[in-house]
C-alpha positions in Angstrom: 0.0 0.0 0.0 3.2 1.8 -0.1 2.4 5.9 1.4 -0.9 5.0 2.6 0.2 2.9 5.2 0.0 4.5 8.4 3.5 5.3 9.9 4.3 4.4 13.0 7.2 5.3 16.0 7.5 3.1 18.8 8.7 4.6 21.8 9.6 2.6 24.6 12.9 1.5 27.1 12.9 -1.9 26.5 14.8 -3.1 23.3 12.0 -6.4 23.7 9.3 -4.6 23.7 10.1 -2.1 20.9 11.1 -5.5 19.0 8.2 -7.0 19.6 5.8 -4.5 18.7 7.7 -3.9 15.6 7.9 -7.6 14.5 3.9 -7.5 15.0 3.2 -3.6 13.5 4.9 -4.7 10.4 3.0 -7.7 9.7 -0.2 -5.5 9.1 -1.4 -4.6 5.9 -1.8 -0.9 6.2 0.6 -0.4 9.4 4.3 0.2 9.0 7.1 1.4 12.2 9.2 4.0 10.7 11.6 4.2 13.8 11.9 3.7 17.7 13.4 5.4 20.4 14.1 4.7 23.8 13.0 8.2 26.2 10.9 10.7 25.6 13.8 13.0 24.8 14.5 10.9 21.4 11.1 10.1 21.3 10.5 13.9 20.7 13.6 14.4 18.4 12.5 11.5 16.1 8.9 12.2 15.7 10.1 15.5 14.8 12.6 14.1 12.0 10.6 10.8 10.7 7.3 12.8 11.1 4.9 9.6 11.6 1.4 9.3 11.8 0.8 7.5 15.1 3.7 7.5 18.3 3.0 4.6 20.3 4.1 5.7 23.5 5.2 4.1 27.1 5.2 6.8 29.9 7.5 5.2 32.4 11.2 5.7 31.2 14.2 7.0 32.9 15.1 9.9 32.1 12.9 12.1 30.0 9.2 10.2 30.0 6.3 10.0 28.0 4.9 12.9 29.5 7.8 14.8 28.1 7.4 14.2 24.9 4.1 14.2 24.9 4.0 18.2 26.2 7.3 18.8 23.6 5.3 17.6 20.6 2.4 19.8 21.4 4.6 22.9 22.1 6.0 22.1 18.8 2.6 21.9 17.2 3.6 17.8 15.8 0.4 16.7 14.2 1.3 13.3 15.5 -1.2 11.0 17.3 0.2 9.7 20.5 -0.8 6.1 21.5 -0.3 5.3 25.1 1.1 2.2 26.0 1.5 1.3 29.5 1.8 -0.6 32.0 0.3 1.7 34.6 -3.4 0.2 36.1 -4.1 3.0 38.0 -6.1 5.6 36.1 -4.8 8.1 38.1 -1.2 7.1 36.5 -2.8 8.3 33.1 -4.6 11.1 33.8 -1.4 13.7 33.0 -1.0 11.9 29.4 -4.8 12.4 28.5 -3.9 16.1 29.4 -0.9 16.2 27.4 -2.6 15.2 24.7 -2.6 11.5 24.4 -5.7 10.4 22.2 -5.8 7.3 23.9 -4.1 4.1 25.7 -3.7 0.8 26.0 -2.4 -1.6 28.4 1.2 -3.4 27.7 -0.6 -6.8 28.4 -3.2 -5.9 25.0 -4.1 -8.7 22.5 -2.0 -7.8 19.1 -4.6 -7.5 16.9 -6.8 -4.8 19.8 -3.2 -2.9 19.7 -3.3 -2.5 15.4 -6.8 -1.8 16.1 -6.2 0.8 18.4 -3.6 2.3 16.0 -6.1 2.2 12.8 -8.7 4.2 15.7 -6.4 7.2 16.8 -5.1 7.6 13.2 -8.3 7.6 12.2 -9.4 11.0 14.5 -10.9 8.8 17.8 -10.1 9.5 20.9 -9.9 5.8 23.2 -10.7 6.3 26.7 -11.5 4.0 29.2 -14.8 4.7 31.0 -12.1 5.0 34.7 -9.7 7.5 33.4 -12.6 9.9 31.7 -14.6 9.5 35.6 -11.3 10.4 36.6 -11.0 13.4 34.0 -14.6 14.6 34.6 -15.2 14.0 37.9 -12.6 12.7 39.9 -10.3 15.5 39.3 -12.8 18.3 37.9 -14.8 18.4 40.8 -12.1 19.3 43.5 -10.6 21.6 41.0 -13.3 23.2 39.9 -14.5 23.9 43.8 -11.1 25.3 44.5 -11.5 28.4 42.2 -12.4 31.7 43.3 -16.0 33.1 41.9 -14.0 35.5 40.4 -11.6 32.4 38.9 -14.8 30.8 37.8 -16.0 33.7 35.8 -12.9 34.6 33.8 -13.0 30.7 32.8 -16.2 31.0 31.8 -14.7 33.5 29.4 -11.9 32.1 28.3 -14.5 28.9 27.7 -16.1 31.6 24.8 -12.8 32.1 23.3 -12.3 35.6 24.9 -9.1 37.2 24.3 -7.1 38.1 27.9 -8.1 41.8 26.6 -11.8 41.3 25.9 -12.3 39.4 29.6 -10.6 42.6 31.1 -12.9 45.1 29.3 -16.4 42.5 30.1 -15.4 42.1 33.7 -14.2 45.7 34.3 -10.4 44.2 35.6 -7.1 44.9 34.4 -5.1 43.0 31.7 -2.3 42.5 34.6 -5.5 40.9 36.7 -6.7 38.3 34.2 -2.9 36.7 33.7 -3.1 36.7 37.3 -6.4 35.0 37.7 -5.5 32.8 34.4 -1.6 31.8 35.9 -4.1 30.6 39.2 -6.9 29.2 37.3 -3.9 26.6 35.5 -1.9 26.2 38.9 -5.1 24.9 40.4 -6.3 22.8 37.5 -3.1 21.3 36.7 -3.9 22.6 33.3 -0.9 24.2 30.2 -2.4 26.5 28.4 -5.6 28.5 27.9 -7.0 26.1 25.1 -6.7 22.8 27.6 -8.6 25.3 30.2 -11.2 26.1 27.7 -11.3 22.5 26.8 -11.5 21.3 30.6 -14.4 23.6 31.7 -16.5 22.5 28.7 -16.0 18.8 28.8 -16.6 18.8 32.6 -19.5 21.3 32.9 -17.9 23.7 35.4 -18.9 26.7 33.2 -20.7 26.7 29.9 -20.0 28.8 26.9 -22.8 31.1 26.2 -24.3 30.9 22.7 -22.9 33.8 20.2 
């Protein structure tokens, strides 16, 4: 199928593992693993260069993690999809990868064929969540956040949930510029959150403020 394969990178410490999944990737039709790397450091540096379509990614490695890479292929706007693989059983352990940007995970123990599937689903736009680790997202983690915001917190979110500029929340609630990135520095310490877009994104998804119809 030559080009219309999907290209894969297969990030993960252990030489076994990145052979294995490799040996199996490659035996599929439409699947093919352009490279590996063994931290999230490399990881990073060879999605950047080899430019694949999925990254199937571990999160525990020594040095730089999955995390890492995860947080420098969205700073440097990579259009890759990022696969989680893990061994983590926790959903709390994947809760930071899902907000890094992660469209999904599995678990290292996954039946070959549910991996390639899971490959062929996040290249294909899906996001793959287990039913624990979006509880976790929407509830388990919103809730305390959410009720540790100021009112004040709570209504610049709400703007920033319409897309409002740090300028047009100063001038609708009367406040400084210097006084939003003040409340907006809080609103992401408290929320664990990046950037404005993943704080827009969080108060939609978890119906602590909703957007008001233009």
């Amino acid at each position: 199928m030559g080009d219309e394969r999907i290209r894969v990178l297969v990030v993960d410490d252990h030489p076994v593992v990145r052979q294995g999944l490799r040996t199996f990737l490659d035996l599929q039709d439409d699947i093919t693993v352009v490279g590996e790397a063994a931290d999230g450091a490399s990881g990073f540096a060879a999605a950047e260069q080899l430019r694949p379509d999925v990254v199937l990614l571990d999160l525990r490695m020594p040095g730089t993690d999955g995390v890492y890479a995860l947080n420098a292929l969205r700073a440097a706007g990579n259009k890759a999809r990022v696969l989680v693989i893990t061994s983590f059983t926790e959903p709390v352990g994947i809760v930071p990868a899902v907000r890094a940007g992660a469209a999904g995970y599995v678990f290292k123990d996954v039946d070959p064929l549910a991996l390639a599937a899971a490959v062929r689903s996040v290249h294909a736009g899906h996001v793959l969540l287990h039913p624990d680790v979006a509880r976790l997202l929407a509830e388990g983690e919103a809730r305390p956040g959410g009720s540790s915001l100021t009112a004040r917190e709570l209504e610049v979110l709400s703007q920033v949930a319409q897309g409002n500029s740090n300028r047009e929340i100063a001038r609708v609630l009367m406040l400084s510029e210097k006084t939003v990135k003040s409340h907006m520095t809080a609103i992401l310490g408290k929320l664990g959150l990046h950037d404005r877009t993943q704080a827009a994104l969080y108060a939609v998804r978890t119906g602590l403020v909703t957007p008001a119809a233009h």
